[in-house]
N, CA, C and O atoms as a GROMACS GRO file, in nm:
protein
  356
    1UNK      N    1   0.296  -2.544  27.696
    1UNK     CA    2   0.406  -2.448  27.700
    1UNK      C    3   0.366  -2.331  27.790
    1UNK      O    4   0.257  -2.277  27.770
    2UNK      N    5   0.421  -2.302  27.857
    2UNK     CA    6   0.391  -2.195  28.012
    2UNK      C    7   0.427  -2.069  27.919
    2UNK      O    8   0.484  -2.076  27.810
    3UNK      N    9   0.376  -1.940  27.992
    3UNK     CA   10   0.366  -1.808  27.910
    3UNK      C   11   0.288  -1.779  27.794
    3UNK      O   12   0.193  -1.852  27.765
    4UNK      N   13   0.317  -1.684  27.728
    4UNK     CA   14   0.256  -1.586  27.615
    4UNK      C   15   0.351  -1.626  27.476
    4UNK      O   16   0.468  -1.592  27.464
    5UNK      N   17   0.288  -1.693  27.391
    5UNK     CA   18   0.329  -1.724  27.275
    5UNK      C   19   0.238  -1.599  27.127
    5UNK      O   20   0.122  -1.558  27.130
    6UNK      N   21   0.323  -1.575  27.039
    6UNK     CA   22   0.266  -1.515  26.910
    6UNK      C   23   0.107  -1.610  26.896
    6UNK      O   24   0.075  -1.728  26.893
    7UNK      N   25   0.066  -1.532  26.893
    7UNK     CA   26  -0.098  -1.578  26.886
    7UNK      C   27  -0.187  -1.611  26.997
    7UNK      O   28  -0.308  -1.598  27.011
    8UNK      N   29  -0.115  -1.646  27.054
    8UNK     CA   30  -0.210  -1.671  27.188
    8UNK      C   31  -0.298  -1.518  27.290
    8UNK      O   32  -0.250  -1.406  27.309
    9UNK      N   33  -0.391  -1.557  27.324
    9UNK     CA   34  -0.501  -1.447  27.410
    9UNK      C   35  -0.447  -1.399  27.522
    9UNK      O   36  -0.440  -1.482  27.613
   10UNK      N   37  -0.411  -1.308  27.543
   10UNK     CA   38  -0.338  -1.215  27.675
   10UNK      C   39  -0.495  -1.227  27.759
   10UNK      O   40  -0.609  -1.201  27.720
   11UNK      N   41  -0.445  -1.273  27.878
   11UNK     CA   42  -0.545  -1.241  27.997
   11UNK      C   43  -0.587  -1.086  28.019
   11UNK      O   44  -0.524  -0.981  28.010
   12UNK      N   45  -0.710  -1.115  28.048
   12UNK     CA   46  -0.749  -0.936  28.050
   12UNK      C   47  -0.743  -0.864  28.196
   12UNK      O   48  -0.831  -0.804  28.258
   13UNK      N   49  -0.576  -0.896  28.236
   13UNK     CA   50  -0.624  -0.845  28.341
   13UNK      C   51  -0.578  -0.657  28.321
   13UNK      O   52  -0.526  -0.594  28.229
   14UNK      N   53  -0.623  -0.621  28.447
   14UNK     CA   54  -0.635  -0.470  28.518
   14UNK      C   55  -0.491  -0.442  28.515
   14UNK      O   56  -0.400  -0.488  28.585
   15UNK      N   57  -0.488  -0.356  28.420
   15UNK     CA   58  -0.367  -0.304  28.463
   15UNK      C   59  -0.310  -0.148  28.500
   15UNK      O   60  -0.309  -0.069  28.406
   16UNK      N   61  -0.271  -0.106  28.610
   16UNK     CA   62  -0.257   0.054  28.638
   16UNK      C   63  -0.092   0.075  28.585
   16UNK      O   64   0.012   0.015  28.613
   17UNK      N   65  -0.128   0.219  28.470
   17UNK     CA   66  -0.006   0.275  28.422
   17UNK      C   67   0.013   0.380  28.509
   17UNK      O   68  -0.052   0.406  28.611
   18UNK      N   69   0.141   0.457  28.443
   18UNK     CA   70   0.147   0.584  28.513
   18UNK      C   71   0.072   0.686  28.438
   18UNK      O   72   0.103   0.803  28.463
   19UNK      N   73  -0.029   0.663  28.341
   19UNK     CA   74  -0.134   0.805  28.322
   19UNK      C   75  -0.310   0.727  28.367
   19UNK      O   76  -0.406   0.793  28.406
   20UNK      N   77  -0.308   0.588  28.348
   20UNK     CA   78  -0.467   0.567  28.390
   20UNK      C   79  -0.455   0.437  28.469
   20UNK      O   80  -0.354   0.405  28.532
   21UNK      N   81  -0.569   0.362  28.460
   21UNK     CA   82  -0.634   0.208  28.515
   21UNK      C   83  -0.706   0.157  28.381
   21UNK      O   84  -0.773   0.234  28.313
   22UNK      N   85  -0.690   0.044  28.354
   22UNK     CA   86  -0.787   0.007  28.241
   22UNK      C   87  -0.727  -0.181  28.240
   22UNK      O   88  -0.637  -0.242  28.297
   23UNK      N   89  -0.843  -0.221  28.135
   23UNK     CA   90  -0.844  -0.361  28.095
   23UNK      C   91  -0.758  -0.373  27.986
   23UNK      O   92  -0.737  -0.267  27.926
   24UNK      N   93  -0.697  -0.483  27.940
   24UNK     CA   94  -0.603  -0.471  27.871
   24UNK      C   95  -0.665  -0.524  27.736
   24UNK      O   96  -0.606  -0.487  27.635
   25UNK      N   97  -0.776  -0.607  27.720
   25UNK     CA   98  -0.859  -0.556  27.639
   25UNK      C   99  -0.920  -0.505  27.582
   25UNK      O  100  -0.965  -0.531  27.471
   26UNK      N  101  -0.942  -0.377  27.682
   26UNK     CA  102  -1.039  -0.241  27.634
   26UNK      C  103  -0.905  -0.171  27.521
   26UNK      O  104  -0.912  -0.106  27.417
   27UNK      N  105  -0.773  -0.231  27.614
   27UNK     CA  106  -0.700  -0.144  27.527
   27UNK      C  107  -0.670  -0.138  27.406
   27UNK      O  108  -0.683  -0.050  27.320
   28UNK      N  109  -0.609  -0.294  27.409
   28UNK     CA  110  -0.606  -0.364  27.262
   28UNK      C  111  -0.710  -0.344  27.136
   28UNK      O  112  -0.685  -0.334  27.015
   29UNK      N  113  -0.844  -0.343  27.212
   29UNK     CA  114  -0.946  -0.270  27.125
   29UNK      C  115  -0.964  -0.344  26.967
   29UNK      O  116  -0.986  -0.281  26.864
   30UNK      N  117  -0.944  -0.525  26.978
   30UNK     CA  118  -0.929  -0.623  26.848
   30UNK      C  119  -0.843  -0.529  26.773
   30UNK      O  120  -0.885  -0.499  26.661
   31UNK      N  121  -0.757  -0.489  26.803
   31UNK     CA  122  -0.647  -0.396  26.718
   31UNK      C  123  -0.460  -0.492  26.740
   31UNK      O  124  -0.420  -0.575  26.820
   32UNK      N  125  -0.422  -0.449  26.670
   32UNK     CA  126  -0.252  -0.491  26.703
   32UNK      C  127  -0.181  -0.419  26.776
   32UNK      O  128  -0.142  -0.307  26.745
   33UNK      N  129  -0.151  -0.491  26.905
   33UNK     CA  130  -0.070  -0.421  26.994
   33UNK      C  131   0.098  -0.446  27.048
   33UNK      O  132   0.131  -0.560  27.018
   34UNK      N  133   0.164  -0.402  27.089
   34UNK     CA  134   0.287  -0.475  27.093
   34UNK      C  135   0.334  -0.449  27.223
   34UNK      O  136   0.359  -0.332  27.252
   35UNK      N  137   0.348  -0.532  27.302
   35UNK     CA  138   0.388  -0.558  27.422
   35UNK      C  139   0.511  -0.566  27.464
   35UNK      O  140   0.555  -0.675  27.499
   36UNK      N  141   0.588  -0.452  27.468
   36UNK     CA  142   0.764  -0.504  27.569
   36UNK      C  143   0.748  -0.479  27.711
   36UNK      O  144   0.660  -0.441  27.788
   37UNK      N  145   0.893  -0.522  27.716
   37UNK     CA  146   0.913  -0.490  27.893
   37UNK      C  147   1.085  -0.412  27.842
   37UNK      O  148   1.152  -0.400  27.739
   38UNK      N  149   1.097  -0.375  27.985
   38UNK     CA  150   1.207  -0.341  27.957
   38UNK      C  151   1.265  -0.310  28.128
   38UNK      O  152   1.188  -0.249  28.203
   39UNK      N  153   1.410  -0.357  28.185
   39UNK     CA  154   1.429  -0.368  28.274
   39UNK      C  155   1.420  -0.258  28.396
   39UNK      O  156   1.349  -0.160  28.371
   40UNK      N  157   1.470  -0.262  28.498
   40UNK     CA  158   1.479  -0.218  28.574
   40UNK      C  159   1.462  -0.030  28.542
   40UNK      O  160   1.529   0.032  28.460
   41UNK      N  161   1.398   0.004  28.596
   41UNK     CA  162   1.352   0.157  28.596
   41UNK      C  163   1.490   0.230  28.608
   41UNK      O  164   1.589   0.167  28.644
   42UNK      N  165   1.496   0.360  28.579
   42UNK     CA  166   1.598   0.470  28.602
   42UNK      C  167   1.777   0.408  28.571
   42UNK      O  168   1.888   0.433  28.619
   43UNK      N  169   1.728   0.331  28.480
   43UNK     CA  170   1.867   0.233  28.386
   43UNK      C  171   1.860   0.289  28.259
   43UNK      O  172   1.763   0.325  28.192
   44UNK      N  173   2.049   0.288  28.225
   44UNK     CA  174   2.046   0.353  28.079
   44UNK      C  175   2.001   0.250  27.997
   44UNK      O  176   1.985   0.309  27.890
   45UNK      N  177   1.963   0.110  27.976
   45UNK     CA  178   1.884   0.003  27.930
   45UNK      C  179   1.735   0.067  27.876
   45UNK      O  180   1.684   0.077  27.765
   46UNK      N  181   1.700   0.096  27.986
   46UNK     CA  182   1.559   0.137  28.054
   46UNK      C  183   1.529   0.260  27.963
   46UNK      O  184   1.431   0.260  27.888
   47UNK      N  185   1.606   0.354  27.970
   47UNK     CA  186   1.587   0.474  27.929
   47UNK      C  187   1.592   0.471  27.731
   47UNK      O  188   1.508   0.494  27.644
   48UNK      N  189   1.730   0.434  27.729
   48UNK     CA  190   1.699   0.417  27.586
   48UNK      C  191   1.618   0.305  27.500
   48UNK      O  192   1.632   0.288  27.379
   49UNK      N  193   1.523   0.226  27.591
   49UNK     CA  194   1.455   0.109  27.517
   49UNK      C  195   1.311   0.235  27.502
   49UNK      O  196   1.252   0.256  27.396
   50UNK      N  197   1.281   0.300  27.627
   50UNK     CA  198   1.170   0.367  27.629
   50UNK      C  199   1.175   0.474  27.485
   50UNK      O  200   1.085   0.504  27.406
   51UNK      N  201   1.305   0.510  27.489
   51UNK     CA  202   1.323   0.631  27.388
   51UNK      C  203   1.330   0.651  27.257
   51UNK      O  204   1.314   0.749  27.184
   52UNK      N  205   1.368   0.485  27.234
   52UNK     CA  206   1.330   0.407  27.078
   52UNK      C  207   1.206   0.368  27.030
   52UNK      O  208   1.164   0.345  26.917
   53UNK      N  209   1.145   0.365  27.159
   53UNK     CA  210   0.977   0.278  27.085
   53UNK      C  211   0.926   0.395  27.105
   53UNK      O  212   0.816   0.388  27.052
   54UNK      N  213   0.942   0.544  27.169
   54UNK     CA  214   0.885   0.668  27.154
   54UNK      C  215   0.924   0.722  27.033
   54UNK      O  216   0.827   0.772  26.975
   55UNK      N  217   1.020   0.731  26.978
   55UNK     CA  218   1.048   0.770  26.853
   55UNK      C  219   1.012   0.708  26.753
   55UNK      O  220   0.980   0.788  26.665
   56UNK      N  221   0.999   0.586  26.719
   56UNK     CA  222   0.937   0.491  26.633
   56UNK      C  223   0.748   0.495  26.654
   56UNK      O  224   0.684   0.417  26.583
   57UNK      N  225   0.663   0.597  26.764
   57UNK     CA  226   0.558   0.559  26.788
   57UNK      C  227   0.482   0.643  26.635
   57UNK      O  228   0.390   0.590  26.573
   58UNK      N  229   0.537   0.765  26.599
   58UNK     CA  230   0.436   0.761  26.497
   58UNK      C  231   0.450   0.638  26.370
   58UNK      O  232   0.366   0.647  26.280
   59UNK      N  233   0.496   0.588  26.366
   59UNK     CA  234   0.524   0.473  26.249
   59UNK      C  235   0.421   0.387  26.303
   59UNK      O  236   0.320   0.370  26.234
   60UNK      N  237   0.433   0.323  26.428
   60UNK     CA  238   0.348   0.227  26.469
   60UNK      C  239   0.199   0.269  26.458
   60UNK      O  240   0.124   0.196  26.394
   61UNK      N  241   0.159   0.365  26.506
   61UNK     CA  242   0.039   0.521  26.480
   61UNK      C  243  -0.025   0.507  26.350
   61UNK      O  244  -0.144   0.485  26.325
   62UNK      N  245   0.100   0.529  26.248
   62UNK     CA  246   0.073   0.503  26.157
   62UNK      C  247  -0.018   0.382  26.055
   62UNK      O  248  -0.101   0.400  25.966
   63UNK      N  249   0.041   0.261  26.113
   63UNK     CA  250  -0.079   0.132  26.102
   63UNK      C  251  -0.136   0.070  26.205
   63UNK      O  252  -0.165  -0.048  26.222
   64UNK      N  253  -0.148   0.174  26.278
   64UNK     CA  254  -0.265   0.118  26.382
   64UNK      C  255  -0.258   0.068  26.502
   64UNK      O  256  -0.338   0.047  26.593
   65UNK      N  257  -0.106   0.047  26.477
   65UNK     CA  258  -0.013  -0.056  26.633
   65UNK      C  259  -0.034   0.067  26.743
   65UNK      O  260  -0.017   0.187  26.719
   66UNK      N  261  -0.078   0.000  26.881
   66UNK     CA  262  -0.078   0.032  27.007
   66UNK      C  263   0.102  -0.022  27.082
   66UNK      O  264   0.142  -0.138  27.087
   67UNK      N  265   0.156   0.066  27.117
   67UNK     CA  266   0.242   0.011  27.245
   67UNK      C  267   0.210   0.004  27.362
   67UNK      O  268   0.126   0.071  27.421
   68UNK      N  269   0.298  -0.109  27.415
   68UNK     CA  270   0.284  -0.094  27.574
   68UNK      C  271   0.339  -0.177  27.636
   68UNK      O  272   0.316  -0.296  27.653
   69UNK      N  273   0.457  -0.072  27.691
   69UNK     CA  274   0.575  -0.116  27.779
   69UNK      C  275   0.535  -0.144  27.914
   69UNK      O  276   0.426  -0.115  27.964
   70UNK      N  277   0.646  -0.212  27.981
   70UNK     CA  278   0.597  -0.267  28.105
   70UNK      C  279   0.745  -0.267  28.155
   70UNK      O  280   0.838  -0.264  28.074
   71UNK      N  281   0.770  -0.271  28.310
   71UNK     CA  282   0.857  -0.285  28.372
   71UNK      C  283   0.857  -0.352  28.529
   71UNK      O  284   0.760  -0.307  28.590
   72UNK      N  285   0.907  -0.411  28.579
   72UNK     CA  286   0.871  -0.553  28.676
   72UNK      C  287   0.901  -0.437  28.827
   72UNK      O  288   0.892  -0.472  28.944
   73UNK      N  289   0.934  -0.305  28.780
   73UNK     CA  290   0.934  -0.237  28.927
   73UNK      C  291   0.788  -0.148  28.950
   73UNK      O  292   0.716  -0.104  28.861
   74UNK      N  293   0.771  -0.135  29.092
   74UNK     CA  294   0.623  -0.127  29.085
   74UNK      C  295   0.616   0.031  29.084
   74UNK      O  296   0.705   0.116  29.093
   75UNK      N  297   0.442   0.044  29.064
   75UNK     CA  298   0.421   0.127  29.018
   75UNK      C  299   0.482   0.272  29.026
   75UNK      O  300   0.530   0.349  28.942
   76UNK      N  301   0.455   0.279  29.190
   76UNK     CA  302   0.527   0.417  29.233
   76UNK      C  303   0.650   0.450  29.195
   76UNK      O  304   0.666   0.557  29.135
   77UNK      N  305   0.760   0.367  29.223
   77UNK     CA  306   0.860   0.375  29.105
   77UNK      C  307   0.895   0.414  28.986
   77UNK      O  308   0.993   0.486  28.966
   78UNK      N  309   0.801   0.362  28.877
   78UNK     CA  310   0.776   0.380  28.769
   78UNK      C  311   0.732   0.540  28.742
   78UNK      O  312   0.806   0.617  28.682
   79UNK      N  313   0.629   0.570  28.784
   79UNK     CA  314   0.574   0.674  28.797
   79UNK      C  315   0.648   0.797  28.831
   79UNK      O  316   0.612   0.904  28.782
   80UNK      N  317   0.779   0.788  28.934
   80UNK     CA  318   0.879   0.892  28.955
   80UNK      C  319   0.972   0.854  28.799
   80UNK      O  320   0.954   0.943  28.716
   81UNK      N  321   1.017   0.798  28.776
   81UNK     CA  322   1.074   0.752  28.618
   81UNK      C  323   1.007   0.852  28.508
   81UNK      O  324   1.058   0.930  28.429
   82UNK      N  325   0.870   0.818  28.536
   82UNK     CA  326   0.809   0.897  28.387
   82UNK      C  327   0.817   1.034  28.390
   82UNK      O  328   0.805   1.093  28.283
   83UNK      N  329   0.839   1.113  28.517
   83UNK     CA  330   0.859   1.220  28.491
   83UNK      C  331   1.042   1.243  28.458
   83UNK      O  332   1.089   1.314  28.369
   84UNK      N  333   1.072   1.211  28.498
   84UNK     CA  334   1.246   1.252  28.462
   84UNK      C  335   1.229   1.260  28.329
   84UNK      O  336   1.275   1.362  28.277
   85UNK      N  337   1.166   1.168  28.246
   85UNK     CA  338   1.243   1.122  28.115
   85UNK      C  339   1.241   1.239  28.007
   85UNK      O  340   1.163   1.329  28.039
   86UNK      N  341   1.297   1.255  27.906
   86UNK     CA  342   1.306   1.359  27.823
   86UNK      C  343   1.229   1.292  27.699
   86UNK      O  344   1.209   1.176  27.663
   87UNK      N  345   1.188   1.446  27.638
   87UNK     CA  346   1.126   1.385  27.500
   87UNK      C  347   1.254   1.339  27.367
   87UNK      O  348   1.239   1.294  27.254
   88UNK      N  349   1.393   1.379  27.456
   88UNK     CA  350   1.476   1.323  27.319
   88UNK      C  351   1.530   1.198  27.343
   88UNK      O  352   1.593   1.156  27.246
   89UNK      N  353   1.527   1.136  27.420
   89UNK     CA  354   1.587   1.003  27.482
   89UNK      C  355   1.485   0.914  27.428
   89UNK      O  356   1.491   0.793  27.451
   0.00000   0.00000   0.00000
């Protein structure tokens, strides 16, 4: 079966956010992490998927869960995105 199934080992690759560079193992850290995507950058999709799993992050905080969103537009992109966004969205 092609892709990432519940249980299966995420490749460790390198991945650059818009605050660092790191392994995606270092991140995970044998901890529970939860992985979305969410479409196209500077979309009301986009904006309110980011703004739900930010509001829900102390809960996740709470038992230990790591997030980490992803989006298929590249970095620089992304990176003008993260500043627009508001802390109430």
């Amino acid at each position: 079966m092609p892709g990432l199934t519940i249980g299966a080992t995420v490749p460790n690759l390198e991945i650059e956010t818009t605050n660092e560079t790191f392994k995606l193992h270092d991140y995970f850290n044998n901890g529970w992490t939860i992985i979305f995507s969410h479409p196209f950058d500077f979309t009301l999709v986009c904006t309110t998927e980011l703004g739900k799993m930010a509001a829900y992050l102390p809960e996740f905080e709470k038992r230990g869960v790591k997030l980490l969103g992803f989006s298929c537009d590249e970095y620089s992109h992304a990176r003008s995105e993260s500043k627009t966004l508001k802390p109430t969205q």
